[in-house]
PyMOL Python script that loads the backbone (N, CA, C, O; Angstrom):
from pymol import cmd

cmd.read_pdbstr("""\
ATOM      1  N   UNK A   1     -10.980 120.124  47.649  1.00  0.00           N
ATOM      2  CA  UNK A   1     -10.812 118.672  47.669  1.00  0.00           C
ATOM      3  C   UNK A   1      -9.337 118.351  47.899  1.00  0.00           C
ATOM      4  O   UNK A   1      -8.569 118.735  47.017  1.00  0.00           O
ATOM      5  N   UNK A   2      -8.873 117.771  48.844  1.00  0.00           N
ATOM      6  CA  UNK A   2      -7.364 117.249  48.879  1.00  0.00           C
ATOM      7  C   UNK A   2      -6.845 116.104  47.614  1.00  0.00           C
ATOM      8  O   UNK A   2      -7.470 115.210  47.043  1.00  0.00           O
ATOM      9  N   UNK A   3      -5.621 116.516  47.499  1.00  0.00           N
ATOM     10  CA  UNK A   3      -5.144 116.054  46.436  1.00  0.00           C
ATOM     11  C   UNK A   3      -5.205 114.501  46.557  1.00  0.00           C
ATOM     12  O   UNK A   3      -5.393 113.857  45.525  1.00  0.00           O
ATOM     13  N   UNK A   4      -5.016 113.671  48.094  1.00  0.00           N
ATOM     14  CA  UNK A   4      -5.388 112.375  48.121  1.00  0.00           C
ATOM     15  C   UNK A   4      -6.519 111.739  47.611  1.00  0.00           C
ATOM     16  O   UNK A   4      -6.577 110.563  47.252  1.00  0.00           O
ATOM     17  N   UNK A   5      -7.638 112.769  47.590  1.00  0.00           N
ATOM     18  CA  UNK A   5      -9.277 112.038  47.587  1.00  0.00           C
ATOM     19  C   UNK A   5      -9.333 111.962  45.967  1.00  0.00           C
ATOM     20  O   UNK A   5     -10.046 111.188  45.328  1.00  0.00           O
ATOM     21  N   UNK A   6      -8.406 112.954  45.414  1.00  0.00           N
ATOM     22  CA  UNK A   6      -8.517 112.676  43.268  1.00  0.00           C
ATOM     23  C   UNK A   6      -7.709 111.480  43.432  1.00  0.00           C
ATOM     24  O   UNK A   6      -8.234 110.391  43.201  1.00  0.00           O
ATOM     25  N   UNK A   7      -6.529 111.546  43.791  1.00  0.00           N
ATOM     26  CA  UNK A   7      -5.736 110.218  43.926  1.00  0.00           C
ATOM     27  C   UNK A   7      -6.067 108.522  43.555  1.00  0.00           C
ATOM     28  O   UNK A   7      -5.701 107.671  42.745  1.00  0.00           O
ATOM     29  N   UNK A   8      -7.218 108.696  44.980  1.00  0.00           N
ATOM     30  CA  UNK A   8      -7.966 107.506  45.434  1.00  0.00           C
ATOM     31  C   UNK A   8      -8.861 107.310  44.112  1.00  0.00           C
ATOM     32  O   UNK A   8      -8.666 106.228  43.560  1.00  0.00           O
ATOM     33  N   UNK A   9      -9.796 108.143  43.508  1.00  0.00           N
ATOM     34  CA  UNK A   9     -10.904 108.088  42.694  1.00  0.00           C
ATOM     35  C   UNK A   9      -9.776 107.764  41.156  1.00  0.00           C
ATOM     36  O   UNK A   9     -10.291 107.571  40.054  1.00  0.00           O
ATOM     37  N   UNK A  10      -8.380 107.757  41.340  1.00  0.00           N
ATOM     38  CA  UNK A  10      -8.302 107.539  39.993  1.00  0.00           C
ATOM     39  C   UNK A  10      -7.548 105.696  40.065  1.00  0.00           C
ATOM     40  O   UNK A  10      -7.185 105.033  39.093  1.00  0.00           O
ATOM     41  N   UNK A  11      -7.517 105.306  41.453  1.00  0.00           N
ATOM     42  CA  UNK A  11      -7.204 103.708  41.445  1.00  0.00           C
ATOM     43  C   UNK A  11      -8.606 103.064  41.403  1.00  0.00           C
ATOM     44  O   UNK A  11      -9.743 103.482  41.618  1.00  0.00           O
ATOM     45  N   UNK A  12      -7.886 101.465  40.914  1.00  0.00           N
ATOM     46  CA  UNK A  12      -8.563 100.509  40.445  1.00  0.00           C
ATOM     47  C   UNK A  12      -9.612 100.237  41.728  1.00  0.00           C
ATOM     48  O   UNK A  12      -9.408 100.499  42.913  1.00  0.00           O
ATOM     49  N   UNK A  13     -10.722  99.670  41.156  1.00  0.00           N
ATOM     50  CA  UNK A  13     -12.124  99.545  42.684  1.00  0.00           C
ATOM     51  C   UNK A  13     -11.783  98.796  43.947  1.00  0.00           C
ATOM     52  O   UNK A  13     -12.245  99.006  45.068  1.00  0.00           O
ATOM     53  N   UNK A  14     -10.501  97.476  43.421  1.00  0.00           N
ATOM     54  CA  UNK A  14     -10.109  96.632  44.422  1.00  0.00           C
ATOM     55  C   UNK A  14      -9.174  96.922  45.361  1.00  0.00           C
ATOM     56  O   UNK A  14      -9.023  96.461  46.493  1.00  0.00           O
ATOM     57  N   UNK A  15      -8.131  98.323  44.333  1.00  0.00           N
ATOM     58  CA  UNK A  15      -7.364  98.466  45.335  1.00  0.00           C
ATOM     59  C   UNK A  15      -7.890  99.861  46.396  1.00  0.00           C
ATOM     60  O   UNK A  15      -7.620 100.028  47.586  1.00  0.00           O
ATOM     61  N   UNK A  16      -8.717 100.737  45.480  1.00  0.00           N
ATOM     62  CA  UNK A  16      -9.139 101.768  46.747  1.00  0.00           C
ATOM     63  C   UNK A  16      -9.880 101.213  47.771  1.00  0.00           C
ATOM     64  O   UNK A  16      -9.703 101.813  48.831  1.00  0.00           O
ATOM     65  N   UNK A  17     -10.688 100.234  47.840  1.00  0.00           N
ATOM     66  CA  UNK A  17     -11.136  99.462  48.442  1.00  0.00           C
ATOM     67  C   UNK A  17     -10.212  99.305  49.760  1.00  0.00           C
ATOM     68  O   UNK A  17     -10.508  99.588  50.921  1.00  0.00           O
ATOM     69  N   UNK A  18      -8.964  98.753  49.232  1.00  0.00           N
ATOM     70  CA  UNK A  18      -8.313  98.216  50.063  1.00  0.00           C
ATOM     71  C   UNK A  18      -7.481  99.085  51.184  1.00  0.00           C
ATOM     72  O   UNK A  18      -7.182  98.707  52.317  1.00  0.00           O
ATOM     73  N   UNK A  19      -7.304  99.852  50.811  1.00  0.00           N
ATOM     74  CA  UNK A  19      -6.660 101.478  51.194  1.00  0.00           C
ATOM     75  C   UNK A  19      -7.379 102.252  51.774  1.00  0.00           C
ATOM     76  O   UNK A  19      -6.910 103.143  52.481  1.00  0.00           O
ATOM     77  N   UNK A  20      -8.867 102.048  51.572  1.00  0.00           N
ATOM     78  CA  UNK A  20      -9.582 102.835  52.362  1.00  0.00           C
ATOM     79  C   UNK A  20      -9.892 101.784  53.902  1.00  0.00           C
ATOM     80  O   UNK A  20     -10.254 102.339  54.939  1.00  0.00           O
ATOM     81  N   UNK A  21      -9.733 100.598  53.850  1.00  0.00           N
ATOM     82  CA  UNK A  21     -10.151 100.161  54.254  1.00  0.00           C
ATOM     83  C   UNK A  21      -8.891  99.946  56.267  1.00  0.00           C
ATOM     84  O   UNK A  21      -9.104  99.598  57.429  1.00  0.00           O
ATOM     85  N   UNK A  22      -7.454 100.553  55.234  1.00  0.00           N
ATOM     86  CA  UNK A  22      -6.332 100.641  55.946  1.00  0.00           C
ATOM     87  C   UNK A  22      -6.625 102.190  56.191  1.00  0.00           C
ATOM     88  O   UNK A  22      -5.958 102.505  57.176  1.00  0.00           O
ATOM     89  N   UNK A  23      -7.300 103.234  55.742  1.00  0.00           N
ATOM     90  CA  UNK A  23      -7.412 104.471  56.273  1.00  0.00           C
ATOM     91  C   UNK A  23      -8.697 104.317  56.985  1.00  0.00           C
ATOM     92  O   UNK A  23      -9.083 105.468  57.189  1.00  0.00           O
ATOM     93  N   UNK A  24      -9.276 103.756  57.310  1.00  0.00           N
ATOM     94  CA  UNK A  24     -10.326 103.644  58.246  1.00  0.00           C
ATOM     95  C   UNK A  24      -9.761 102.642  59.717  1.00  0.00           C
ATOM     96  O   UNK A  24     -10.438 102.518  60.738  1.00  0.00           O
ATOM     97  N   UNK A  25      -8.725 102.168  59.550  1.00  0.00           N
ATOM     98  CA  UNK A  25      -8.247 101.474  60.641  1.00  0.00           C
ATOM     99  C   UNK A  25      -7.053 102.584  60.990  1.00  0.00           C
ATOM    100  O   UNK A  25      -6.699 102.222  62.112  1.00  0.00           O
ATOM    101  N   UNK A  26      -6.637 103.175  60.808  1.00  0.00           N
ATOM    102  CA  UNK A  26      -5.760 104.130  61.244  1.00  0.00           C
ATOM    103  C   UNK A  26      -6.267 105.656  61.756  1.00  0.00           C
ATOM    104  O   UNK A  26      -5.862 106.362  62.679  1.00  0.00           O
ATOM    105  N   UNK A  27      -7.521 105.892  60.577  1.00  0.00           N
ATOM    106  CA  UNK A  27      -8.665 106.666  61.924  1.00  0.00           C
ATOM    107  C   UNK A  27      -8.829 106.355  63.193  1.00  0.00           C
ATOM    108  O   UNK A  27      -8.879 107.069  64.194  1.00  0.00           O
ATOM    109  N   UNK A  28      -8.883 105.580  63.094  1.00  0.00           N
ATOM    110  CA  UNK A  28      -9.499 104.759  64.818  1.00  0.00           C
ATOM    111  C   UNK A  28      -8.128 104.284  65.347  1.00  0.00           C
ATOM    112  O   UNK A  28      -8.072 103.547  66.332  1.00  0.00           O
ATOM    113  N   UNK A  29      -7.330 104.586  64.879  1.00  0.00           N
ATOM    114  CA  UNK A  29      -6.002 104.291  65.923  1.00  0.00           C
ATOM    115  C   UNK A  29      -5.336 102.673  66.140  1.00  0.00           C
ATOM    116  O   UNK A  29      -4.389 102.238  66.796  1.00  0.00           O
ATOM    117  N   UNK A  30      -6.425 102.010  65.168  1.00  0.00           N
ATOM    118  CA  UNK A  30      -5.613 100.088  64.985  1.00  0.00           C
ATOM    119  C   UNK A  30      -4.409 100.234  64.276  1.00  0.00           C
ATOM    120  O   UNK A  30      -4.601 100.352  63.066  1.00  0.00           O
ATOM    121  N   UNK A  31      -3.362 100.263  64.585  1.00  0.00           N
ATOM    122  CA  UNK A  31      -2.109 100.217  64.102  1.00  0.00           C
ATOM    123  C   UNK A  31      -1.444  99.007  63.846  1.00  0.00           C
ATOM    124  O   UNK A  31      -0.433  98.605  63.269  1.00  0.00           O
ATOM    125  N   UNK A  32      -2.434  98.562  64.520  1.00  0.00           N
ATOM    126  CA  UNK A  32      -1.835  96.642  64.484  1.00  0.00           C
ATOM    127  C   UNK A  32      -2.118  95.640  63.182  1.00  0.00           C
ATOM    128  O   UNK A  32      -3.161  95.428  62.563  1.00  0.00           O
ATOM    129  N   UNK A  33      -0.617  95.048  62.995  1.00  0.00           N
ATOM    130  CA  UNK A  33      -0.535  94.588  61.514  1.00  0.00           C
ATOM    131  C   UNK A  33      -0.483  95.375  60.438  1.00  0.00           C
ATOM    132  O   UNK A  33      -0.825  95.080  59.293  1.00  0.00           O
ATOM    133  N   UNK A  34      -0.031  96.423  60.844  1.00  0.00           N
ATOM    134  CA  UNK A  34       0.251  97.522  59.346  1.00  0.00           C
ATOM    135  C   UNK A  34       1.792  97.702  59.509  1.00  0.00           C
ATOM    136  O   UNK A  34       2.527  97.819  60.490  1.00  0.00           O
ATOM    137  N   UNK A  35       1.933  97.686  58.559  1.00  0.00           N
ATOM    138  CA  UNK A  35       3.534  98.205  58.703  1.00  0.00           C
ATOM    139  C   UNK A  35       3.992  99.998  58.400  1.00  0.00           C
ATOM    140  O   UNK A  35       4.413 100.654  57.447  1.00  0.00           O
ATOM    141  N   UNK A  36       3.758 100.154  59.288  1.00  0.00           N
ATOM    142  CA  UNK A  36       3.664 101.572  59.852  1.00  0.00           C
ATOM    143  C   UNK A  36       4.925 102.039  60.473  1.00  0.00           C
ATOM    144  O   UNK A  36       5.097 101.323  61.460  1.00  0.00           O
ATOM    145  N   UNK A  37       6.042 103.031  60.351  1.00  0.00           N
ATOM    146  CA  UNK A  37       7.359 104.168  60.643  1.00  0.00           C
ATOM    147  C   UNK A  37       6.700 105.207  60.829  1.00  0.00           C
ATOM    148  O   UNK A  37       5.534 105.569  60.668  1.00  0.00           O
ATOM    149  N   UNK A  38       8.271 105.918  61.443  1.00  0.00           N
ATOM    150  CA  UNK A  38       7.773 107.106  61.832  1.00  0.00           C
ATOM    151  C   UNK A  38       8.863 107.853  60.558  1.00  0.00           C
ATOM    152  O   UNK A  38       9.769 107.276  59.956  1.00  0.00           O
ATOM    153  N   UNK A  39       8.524 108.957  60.444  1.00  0.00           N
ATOM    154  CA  UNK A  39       9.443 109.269  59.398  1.00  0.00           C
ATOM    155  C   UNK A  39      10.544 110.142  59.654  1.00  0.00           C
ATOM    156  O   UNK A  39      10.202 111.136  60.295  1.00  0.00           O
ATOM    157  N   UNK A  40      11.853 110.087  59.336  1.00  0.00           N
ATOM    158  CA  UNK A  40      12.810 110.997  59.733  1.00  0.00           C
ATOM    159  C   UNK A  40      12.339 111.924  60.064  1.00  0.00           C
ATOM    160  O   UNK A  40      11.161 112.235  59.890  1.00  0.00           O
ATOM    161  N   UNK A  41      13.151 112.530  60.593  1.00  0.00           N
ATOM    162  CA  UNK A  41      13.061 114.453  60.891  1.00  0.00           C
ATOM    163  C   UNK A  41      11.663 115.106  60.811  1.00  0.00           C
ATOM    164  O   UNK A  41      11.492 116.238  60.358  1.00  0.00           O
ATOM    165  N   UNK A  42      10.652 114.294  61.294  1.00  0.00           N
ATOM    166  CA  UNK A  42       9.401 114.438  61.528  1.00  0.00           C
ATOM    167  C   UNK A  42       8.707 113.979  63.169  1.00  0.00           C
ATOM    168  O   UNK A  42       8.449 112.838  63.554  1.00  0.00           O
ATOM    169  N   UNK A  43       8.584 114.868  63.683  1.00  0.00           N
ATOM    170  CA  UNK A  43       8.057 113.943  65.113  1.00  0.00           C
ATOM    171  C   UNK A  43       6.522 113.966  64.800  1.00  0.00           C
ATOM    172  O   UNK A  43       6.104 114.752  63.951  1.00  0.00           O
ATOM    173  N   UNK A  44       5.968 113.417  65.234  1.00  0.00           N
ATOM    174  CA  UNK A  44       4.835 112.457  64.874  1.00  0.00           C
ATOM    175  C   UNK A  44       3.788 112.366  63.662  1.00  0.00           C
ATOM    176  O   UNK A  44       2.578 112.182  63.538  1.00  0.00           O
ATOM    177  N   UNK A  45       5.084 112.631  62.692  1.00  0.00           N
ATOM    178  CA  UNK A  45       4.662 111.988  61.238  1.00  0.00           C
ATOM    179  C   UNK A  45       4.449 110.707  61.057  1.00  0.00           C
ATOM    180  O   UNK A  45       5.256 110.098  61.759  1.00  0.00           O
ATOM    181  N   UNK A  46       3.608 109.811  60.328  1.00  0.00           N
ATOM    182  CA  UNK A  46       4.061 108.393  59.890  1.00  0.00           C
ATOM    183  C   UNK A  46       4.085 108.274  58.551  1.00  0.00           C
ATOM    184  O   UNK A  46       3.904 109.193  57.753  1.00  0.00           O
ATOM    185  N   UNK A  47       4.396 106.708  58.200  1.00  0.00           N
ATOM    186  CA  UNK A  47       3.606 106.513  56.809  1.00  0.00           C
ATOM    187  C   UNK A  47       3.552 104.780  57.260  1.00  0.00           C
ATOM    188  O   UNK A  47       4.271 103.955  57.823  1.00  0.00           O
ATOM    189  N   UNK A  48       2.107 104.867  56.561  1.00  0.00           N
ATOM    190  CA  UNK A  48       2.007 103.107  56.219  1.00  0.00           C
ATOM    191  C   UNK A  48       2.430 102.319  55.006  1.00  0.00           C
ATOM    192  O   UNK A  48       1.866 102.809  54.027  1.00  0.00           O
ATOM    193  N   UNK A  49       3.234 101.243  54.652  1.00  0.00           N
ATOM    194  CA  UNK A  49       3.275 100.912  53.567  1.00  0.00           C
ATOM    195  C   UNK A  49       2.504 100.403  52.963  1.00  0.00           C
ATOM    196  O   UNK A  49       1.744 100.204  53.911  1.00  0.00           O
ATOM    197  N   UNK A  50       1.898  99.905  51.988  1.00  0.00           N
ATOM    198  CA  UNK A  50       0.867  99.325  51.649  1.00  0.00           C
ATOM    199  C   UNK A  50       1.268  98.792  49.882  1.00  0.00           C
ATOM    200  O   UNK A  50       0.883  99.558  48.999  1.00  0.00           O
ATOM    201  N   UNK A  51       1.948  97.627  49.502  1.00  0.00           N
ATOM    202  CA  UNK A  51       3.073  97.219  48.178  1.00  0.00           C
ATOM    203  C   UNK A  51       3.313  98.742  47.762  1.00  0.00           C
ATOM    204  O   UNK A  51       3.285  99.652  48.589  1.00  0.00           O
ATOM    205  N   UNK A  52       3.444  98.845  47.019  1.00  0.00           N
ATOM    206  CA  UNK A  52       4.251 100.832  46.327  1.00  0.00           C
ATOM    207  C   UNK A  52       3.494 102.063  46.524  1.00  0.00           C
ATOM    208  O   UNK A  52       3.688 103.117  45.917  1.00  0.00           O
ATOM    209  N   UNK A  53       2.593 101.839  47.447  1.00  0.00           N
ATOM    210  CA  UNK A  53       1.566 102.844  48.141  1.00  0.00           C
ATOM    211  C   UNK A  53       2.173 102.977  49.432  1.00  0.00           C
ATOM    212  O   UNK A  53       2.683 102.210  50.249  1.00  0.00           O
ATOM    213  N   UNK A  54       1.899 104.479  49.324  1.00  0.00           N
ATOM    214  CA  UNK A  54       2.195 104.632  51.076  1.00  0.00           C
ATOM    215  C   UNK A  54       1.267 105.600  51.582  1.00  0.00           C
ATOM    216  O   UNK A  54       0.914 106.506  50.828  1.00  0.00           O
ATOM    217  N   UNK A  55       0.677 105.519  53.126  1.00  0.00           N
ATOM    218  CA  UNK A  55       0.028 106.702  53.299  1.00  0.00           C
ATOM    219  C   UNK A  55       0.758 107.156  54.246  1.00  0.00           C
ATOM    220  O   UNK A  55       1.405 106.410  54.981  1.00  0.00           O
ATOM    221  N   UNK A  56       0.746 108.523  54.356  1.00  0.00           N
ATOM    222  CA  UNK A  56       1.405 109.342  55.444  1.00  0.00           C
ATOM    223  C   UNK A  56       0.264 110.167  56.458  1.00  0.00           C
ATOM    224  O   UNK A  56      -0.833 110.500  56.010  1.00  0.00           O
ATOM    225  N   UNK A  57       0.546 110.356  57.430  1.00  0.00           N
ATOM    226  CA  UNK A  57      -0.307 110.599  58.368  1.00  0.00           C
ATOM    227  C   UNK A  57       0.203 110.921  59.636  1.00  0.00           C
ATOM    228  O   UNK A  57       1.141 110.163  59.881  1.00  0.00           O
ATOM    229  N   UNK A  58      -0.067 111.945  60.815  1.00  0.00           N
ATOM    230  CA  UNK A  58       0.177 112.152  62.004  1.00  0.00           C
ATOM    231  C   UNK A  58      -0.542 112.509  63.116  1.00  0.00           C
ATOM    232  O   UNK A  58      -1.724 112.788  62.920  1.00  0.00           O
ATOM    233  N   UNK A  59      -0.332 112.539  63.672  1.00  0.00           N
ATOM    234  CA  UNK A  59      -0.838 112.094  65.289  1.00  0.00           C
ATOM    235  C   UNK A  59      -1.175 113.402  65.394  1.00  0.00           C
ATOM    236  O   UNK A  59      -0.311 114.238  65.130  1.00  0.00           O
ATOM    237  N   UNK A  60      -2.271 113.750  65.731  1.00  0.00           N
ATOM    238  CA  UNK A  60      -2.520 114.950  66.595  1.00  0.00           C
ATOM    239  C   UNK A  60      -3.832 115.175  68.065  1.00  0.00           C
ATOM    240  O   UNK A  60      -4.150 114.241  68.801  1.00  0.00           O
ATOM    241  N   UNK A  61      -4.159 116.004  68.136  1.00  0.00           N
ATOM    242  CA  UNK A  61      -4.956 116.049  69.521  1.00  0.00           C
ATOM    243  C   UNK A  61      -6.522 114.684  69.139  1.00  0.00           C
ATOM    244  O   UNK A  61      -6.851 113.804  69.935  1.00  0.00           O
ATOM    245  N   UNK A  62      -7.126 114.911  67.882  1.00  0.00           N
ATOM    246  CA  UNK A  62      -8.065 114.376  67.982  1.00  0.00           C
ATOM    247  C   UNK A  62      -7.725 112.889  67.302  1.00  0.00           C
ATOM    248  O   UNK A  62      -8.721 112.366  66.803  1.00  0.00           O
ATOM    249  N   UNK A  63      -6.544 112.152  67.200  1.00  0.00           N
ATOM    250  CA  UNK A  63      -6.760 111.420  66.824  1.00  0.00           C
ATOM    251  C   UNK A  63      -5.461 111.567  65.558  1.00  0.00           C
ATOM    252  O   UNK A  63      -4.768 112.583  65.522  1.00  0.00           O
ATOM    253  N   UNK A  64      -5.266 110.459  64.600  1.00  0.00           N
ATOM    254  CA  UNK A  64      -4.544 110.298  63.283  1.00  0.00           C
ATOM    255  C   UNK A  64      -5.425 111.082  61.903  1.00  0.00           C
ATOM    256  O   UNK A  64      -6.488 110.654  61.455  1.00  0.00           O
ATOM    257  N   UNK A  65      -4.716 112.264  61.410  1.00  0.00           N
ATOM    258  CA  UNK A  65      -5.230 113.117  60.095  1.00  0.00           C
ATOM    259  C   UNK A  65      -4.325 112.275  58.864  1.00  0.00           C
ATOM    260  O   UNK A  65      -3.133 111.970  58.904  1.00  0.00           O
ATOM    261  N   UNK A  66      -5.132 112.067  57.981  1.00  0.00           N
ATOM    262  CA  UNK A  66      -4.099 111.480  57.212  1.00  0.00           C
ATOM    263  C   UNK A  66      -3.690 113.236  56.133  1.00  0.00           C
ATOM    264  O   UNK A  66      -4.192 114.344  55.944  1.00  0.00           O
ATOM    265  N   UNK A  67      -2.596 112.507  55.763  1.00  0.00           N
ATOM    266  CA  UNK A  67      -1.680 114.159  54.916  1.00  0.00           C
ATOM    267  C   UNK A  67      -1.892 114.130  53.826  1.00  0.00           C
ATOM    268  O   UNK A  67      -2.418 115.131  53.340  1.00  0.00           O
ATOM    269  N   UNK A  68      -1.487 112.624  52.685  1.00  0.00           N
ATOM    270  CA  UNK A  68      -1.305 112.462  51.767  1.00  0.00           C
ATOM    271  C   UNK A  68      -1.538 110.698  51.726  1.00  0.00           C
ATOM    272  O   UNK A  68      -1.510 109.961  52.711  1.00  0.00           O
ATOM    273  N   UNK A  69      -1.786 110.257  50.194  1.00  0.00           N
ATOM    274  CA  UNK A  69      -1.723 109.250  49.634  1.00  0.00           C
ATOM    275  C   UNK A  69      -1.157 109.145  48.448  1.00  0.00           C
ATOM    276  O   UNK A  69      -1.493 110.008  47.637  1.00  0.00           O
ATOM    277  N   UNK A  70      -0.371 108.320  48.089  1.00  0.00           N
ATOM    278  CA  UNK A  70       0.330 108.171  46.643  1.00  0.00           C
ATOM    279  C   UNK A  70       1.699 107.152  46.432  1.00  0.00           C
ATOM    280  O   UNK A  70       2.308 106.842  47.456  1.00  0.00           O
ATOM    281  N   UNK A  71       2.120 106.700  45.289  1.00  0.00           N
ATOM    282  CA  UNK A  71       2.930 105.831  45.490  1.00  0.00           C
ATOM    283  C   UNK A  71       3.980 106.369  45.765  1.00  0.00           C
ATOM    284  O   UNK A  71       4.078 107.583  45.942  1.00  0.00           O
ATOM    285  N   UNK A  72       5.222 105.301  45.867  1.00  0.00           N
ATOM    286  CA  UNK A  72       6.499 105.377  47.013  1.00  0.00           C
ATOM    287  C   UNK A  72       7.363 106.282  46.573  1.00  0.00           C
ATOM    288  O   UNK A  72       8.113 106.664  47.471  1.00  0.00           O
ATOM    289  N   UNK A  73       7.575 106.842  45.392  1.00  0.00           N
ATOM    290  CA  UNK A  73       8.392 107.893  44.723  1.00  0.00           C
ATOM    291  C   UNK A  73       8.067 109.475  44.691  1.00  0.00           C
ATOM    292  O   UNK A  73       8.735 110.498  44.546  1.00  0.00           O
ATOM    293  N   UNK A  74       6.808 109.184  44.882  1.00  0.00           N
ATOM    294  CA  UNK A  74       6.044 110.488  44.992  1.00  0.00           C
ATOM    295  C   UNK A  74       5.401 111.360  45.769  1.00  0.00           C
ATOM    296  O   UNK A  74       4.837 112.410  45.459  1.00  0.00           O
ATOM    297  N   UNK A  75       5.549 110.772  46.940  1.00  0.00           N
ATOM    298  CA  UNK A  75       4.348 110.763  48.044  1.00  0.00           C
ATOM    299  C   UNK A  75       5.498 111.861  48.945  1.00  0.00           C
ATOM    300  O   UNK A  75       5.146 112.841  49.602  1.00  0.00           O
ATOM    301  N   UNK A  76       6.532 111.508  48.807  1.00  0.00           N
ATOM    302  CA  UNK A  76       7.509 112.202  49.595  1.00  0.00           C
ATOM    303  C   UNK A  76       7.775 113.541  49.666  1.00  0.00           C
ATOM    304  O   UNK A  76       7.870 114.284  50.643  1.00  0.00           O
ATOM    305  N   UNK A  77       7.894 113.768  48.369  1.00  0.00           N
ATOM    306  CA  UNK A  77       7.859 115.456  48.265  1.00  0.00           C
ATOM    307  C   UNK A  77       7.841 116.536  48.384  1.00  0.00           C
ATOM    308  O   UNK A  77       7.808 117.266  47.393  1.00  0.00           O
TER     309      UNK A  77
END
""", "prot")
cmd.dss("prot")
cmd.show_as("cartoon", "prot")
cmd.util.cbc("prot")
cmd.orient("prot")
């Protein structure tokens, strides 16, 4: 199990809700209206912000894998 998917199961219903709902638009490649970087010294890393949540994620052949989920202090690591 990736460490994001315990992550998700331990936030509140409204906000995984909401997060999943921004990782299902970034599956599919809608990037639009997210506030989405690329991250230093990473070529085609991202992260989305989402208030003190961020997801990180990168580009590869089939599409956006997400890496990680977690808040803004931690996620970095």
């Amino acid at each position: 199990m990736k460490n994001y998917l315990k992550f998700l199961s331990r936030l509140p219903k409204n906000l995984r809700e909401r997060l999943l709902l921004i990782v299902g638009k970034i599956a599919t490649g809608d990037l639009n209206g997210l506030d989405v970087k690329v991250l230093q010294g990473s070529s085609g890393v991202y992260r989305c912000r989402v208030g003190k949540l961020r997801i990180i994620f990168r580009e590869g052949a089939q599409g956006f894998e997400i890496l990680d989920i977690g808040f803004r202090g931690d996620v970095y690591k």
